[in-house]
GUBATOR-348696 format. One line per 10 residues: for each residue y, z, x of C-alpha. Coordinates in Angstrom, 3 decimals, padded with zeros to 6 digits. Each point is the difference from the previous one (the first is absolute). Example, Ala and Ser with C-alpha at 12.3 -4.5 7.8 and 13.67 -1.06 7.14 Angstrom:
<atoms>
-004.500,007.800,012.300  003.440,-000.660,001.370;
</atoms>
This chain:
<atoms>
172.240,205.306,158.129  -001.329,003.287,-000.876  -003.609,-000.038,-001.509  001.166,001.834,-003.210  002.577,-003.036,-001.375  -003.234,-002.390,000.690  -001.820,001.696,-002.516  002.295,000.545,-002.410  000.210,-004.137,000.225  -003.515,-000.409,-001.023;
000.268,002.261,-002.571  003.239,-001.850,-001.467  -002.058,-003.102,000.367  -002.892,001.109,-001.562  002.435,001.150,-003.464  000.991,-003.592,-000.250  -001.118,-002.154,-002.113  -003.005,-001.913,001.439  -000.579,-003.736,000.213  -003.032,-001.497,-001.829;
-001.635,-001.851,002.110  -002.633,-002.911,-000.468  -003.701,001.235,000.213  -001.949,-002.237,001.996  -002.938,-001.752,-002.000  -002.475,001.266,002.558  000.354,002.941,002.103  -002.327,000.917,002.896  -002.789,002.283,-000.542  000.629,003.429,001.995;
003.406,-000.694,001.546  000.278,002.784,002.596  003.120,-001.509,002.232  002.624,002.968,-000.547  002.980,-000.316,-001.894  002.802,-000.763,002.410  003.472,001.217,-000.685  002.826,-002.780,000.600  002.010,002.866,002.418  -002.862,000.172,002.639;
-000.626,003.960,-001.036  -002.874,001.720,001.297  -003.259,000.446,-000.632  000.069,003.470,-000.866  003.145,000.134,-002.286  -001.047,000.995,-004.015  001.065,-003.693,-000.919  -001.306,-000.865,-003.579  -000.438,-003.754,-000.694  002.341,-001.964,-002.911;
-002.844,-002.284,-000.835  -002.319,001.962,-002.258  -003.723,-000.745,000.604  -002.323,-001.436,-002.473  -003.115,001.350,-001.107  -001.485,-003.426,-000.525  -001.632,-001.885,002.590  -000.677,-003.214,000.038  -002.162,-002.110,001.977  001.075,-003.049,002.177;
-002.368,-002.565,000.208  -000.766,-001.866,003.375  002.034,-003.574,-000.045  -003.824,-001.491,000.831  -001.443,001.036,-003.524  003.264,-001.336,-001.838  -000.650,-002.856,001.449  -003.578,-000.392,-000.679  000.460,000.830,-003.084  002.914,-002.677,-000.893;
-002.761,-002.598,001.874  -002.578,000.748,-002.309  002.582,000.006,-003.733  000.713,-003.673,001.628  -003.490,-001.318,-000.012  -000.797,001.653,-003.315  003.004,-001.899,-001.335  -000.754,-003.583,001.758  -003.432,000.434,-000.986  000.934,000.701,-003.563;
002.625,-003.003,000.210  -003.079,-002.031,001.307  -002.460,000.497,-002.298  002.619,-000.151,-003.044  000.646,-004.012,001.277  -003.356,-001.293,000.569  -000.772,001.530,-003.857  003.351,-001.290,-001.479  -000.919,-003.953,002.350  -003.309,000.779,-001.712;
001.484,000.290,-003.231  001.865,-002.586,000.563  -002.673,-002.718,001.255  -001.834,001.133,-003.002  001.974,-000.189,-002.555  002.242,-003.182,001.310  -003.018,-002.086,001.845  -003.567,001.208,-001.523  -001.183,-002.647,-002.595  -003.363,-001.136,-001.290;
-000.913,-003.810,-001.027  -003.343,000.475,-002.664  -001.278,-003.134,000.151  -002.083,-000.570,-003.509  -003.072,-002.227,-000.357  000.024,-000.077,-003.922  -003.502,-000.686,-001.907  -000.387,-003.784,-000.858  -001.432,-000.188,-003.801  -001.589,-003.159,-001.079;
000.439,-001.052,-003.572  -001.191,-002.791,-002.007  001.992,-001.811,-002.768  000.185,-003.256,-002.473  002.178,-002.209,-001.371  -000.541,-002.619,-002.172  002.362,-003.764,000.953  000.451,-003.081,-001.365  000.075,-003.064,001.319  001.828,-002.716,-001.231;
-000.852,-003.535,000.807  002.761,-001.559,002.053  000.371,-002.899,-002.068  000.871,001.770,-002.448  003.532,000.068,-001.213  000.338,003.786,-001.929  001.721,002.429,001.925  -002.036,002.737,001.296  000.680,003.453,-000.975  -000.534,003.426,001.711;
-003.757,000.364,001.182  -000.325,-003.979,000.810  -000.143,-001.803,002.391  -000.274,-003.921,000.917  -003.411,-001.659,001.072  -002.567,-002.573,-001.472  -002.092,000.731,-002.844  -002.604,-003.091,-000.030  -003.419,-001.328,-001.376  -001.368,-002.567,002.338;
-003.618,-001.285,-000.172  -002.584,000.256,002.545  -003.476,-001.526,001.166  -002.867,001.177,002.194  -003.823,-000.457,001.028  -002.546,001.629,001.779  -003.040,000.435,000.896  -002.091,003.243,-000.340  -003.570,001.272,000.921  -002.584,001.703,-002.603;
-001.006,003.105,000.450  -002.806,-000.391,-001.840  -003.206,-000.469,002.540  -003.353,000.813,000.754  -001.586,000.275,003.213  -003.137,-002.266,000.231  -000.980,000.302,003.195  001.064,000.609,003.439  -000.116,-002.350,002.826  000.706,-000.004,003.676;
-000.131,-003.266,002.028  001.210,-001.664,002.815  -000.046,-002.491,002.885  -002.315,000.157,003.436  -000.902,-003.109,002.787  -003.526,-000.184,000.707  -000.419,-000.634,004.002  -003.063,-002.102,001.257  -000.293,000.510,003.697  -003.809,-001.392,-000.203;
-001.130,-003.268,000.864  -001.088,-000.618,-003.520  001.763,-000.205,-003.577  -000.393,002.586,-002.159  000.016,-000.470,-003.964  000.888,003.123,-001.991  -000.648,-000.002,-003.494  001.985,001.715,-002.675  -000.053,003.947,-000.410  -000.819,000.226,003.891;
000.498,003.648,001.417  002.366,000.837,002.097  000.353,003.817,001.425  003.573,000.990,001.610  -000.009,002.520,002.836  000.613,002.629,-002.446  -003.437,-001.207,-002.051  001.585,-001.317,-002.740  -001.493,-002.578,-001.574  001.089,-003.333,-001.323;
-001.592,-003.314,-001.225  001.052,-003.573,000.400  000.886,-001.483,-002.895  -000.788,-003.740,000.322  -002.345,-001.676,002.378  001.235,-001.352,003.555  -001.182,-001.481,003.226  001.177,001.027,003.178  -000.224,-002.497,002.461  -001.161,000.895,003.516;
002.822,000.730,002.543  002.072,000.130,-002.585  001.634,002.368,-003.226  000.692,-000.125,-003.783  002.324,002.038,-002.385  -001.955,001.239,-003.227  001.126,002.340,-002.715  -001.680,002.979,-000.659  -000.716,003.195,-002.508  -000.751,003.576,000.290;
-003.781,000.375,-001.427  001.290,003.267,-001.603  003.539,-000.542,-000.858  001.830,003.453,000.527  004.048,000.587,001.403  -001.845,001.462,003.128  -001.530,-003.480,000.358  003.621,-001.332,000.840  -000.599,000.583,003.900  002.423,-001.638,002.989;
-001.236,-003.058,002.346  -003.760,000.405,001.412  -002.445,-001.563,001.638  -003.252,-000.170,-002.547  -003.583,-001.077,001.148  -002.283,-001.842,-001.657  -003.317,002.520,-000.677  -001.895,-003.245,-001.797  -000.276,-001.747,003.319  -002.531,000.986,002.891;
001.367,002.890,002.111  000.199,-002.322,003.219  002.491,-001.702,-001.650  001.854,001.652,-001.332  002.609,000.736,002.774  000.507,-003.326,000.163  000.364,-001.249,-003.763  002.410,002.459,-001.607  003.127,000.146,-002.046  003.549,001.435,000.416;
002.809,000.609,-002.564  003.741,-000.007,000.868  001.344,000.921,-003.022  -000.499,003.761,-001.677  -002.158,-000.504,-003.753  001.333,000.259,-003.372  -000.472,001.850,-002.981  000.100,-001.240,-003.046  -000.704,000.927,-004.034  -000.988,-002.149,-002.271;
001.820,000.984,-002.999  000.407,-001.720,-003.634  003.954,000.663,-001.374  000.842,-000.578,-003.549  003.556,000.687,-001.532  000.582,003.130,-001.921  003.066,000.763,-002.523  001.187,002.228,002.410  000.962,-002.829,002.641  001.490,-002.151,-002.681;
002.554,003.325,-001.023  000.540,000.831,003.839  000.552,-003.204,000.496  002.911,-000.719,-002.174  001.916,003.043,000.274  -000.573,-000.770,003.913  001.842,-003.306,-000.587  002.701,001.001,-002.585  000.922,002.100,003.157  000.026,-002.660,002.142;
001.957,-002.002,-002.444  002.762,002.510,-000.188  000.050,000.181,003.925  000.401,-003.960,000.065  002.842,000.121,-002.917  001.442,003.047,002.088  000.326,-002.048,003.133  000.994,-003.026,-002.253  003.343,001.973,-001.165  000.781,001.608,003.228;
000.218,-003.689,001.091  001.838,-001.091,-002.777  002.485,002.842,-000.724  000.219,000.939,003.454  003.271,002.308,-000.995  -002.014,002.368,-001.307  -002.309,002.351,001.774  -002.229,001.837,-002.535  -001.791,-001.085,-002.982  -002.425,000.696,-002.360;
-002.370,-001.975,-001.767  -002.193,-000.280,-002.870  -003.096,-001.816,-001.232  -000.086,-001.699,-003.399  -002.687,000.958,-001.158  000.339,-002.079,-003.115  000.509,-003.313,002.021  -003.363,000.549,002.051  -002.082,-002.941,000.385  -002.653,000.124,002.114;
-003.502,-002.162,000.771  -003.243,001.634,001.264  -002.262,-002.448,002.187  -003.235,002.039,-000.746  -001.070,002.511,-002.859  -001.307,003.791,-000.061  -003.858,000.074,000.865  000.315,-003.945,001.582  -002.094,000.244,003.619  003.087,-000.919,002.075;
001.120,001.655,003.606  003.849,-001.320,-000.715  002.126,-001.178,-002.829  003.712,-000.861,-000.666  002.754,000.827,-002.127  002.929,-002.077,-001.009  002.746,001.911,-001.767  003.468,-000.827,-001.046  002.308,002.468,-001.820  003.880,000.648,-000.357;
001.446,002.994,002.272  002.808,002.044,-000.964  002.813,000.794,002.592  002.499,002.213,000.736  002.050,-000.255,003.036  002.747,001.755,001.525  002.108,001.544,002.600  -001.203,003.199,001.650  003.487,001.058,000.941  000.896,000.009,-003.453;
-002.971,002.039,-000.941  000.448,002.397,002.258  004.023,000.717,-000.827  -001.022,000.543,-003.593  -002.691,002.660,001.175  002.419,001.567,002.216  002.568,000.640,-002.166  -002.561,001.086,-002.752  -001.223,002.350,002.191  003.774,001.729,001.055;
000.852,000.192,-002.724  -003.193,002.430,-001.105  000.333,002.007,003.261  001.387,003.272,-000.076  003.463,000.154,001.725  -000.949,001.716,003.706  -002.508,-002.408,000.357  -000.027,-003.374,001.282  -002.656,-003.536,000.094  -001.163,000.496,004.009;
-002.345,-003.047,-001.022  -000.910,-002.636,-002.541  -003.205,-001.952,001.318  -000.387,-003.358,-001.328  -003.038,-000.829,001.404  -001.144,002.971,-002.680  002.058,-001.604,-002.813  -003.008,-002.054,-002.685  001.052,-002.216,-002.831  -001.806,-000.506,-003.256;
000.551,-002.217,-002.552  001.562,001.486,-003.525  001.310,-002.555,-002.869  000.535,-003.446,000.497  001.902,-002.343,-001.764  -000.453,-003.832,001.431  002.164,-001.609,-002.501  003.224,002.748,000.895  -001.079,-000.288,003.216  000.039,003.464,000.797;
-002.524,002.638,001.189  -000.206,003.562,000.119  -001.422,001.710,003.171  -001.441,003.427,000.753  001.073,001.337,003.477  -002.066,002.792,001.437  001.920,002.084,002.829  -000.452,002.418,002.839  002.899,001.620,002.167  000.616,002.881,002.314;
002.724,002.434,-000.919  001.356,002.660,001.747  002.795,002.369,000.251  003.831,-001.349,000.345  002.051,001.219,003.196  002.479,001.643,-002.051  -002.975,002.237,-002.289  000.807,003.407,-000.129  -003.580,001.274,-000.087  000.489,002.647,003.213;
003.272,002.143,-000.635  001.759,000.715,003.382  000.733,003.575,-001.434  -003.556,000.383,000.155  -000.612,-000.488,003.520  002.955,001.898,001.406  -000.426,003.076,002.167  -003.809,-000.661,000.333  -002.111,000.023,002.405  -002.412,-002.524,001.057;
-002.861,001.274,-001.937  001.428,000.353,-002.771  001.948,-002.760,000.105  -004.159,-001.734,000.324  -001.315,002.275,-003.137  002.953,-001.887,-002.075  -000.268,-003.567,001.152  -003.885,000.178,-000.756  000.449,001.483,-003.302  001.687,-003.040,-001.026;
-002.193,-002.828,-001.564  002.600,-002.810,000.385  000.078,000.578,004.286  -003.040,-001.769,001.566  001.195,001.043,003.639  003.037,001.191,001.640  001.389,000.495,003.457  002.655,002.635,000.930  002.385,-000.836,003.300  001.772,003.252,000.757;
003.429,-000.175,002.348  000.064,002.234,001.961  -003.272,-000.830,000.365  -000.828,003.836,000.927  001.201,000.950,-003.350  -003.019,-000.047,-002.431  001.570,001.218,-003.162  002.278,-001.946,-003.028  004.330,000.824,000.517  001.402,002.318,-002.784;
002.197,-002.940,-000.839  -001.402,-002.942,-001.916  002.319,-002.657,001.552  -001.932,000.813,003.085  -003.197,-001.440,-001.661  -000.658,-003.556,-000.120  -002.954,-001.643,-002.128  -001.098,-003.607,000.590  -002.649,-001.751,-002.371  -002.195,-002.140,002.290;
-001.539,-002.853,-001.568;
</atoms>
């Protein structure tokens, strides 16, 4: 084929209309393989290429660094998806399992009151109305006597005697007369005081006296000798007590006014104890009662008078005693419900003693039978489980100090305790029906 007809075919080719053709996203940087043409031409033929060239250049990056860097948008993202659980489990612990039990020790407050009862005797036929109750309202006369001491007295002397056997290991008797010395190891002295004679080989017991009566005279058992008799002797005659001495006054005692008084309101006491013990055998169905001297029934004898020298005298007196008796249980209902019924309404009777419950005696009316009663009360109150006093929208969202600062600003909370759960979680849950509170009693 001649060479001219081959050009003119590139040059026909070239006037046609040219493809477009899809531009690679990423071209090499500095291509410099030569264009090839599709007929094998050569080298040094002026062939112009159909592709145009680009001025842009782009850059291909190495496969390794695409790699890398898809590794490392990975671990960003699974660390991100990480972290986002554990704080939405957090959350969810938090919010679905955190809860706080406040367990309140509330302040106990005691208070006193009265009421006043009456008792109607149960023989009586009227029907008791609200405020009564049913017991025994009786007069029953009693009888006592006893014997008191004076206190009137006046020492007139002081005396401190005794008991000692005199010993005769001589071959001889030996008379002693009254007020004979004898000196104790400790050199005190004391006298005989009546005359004796101690046979030889042989031993008498004789009573004896301090010659200077003092309480330091009272001394134990001793062995006295006998300084009248001649020192050669005297190892051989001598005395010995087994018992210790005794000190005595002498004293004068004469009745004053003052025993007489003591001594009836002494027995008027023991007269109500006896009538007491009398009724509780009697009217063994109830166990309390009161009683009551008449005083206008007293009879009474005095064996002695005021200023009569006399150590002991005796009184006789009979009088009628005034009793009320009745049930404690019923007592104590009355009380009770007197005292709910004053309380305010978040607080609640955590005690009603009896043993500080006392009785006294107000009108009484032996003929009706009936008797009113005063009833003197003490109980411990505290707060109700269901009292209000710490609002759970106070205590949510803080933390434990604060939550410490509020519960010891409040006068009605003696102590408190505060269980967490989690445990590791030491402040209150934003919602309140997270929060328990339990009143301890």
């Amino acid at each position: 084929m001649p060479e001219t007809n081959f050009l003119t075919s590139i040059q026909e080719q070239e006037d046609l209309p040219k493809p477009k053709k899809k531009m690679p996203r990423k071209t090499a940087k500095n291509f410099t393989k030569a264009d090839k043409s599709i007929f094998k031409a050569k080298d040094n033929l002026n062939i112009r290429s159909v592709m145009p060239k680009s001025k842009l250049k782009v850059e291909e990056s190495s496969p390794n660094v695409k790699k890398g860097e898809a590794k490392n948008i990975y671990r960003k993202f699974a660390f991100s998806f990480i972290a986002l659980t554990i704080v939405l489990v957090a959350a969810v612990l938090y919010f679905g399992l955190a809860k706080v039990t406040l367990v309140i020790i509330p302040t106990q407050e005691k208070i006193t009151d009265s009421l006043s009862l009456g008792i109607v005797d149960k023989d009586n036929n009227q029907d008791m109305s609200q405020g009564e109750i049913q017991g025994v309202v009786r007069q029953v006369p009693v009888e006592q006597a006893r014997t008191f001491t004076s206190s009137g007295k006046e020492v007139l002397g002081e005396e401190v005697s005794g008991k000692v056997t005199i010993i005769n290991n001589y071959l001889k008797n030996q008379p002693l007369v009254a007020t004979t010395r004898l000196l104790s190891q400790d050199n005190k002295l004391f006298r005989l005081k009546n005359t004796v004679n101690v046979p030889a080989g042989g031993q008498v017991e004789v009573a004896v006296y301090a010659d200077e009566p003092s309480a330091s005279m009272a001394i134990g058992p001793s062995q006295f000798t006998i300084p009248g008799l001649w020192a050669g002797i005297q190892d051989k005659i001598y005395a010995q007590s087994q018992e210790p001495m005794k000190y005595s006054e002498k004293i004068k005692y004469t009745i004053k006014q003052s025993d007489i008084d003591n001594a009836v309101s002494e027995l008027k006491n023991g007269l109500l104890a006896n009538a007491k013990k009398e009724i509780a055998y009697a009217y063994a169905e109830y166990d309390q009662s009161i009683l009551q001297v008449d005083n206008n029934s007293i009879n009474q004898e005095v064996q002695g008078k005021v200023g009569e020298e006399r150590e002991k005298f005796t009184i006789k007196m009979k009088t009628l005693v005034t009793v009320v008796a009745f049930k404690d249980n019923d007592v104590f209902r009355q009380a009770e419900q007197k005292l709910s019924v004053s309380l305010a309404d978040d607080r609640e009777i955590l005690e009603l003693s009896r043993p500080d419950m006392s009785y006294s005696f107000g009108e009484v009316d032996l003929k009706q039978g009936t008797a009113s009663v005063n009833v003197n009360f003490a109980a411990k109150v505290t707060l109700k489980n269901s009292a209000g006093i710490i609002k759970k929208n106070n205590l949510a969202g803080l933390n434990l100090e604060q939550v410490n600062v509020y519960l010891k600003s409040l006068p009605e909370v003696a102590g408190y305790e505060i269980k967490f759960f989690p445990s590791f979680i030491k402040k209150m849950p934003n919602l309140v029906d997270r929060i328990e509170i339990v009143i301890k009693k």
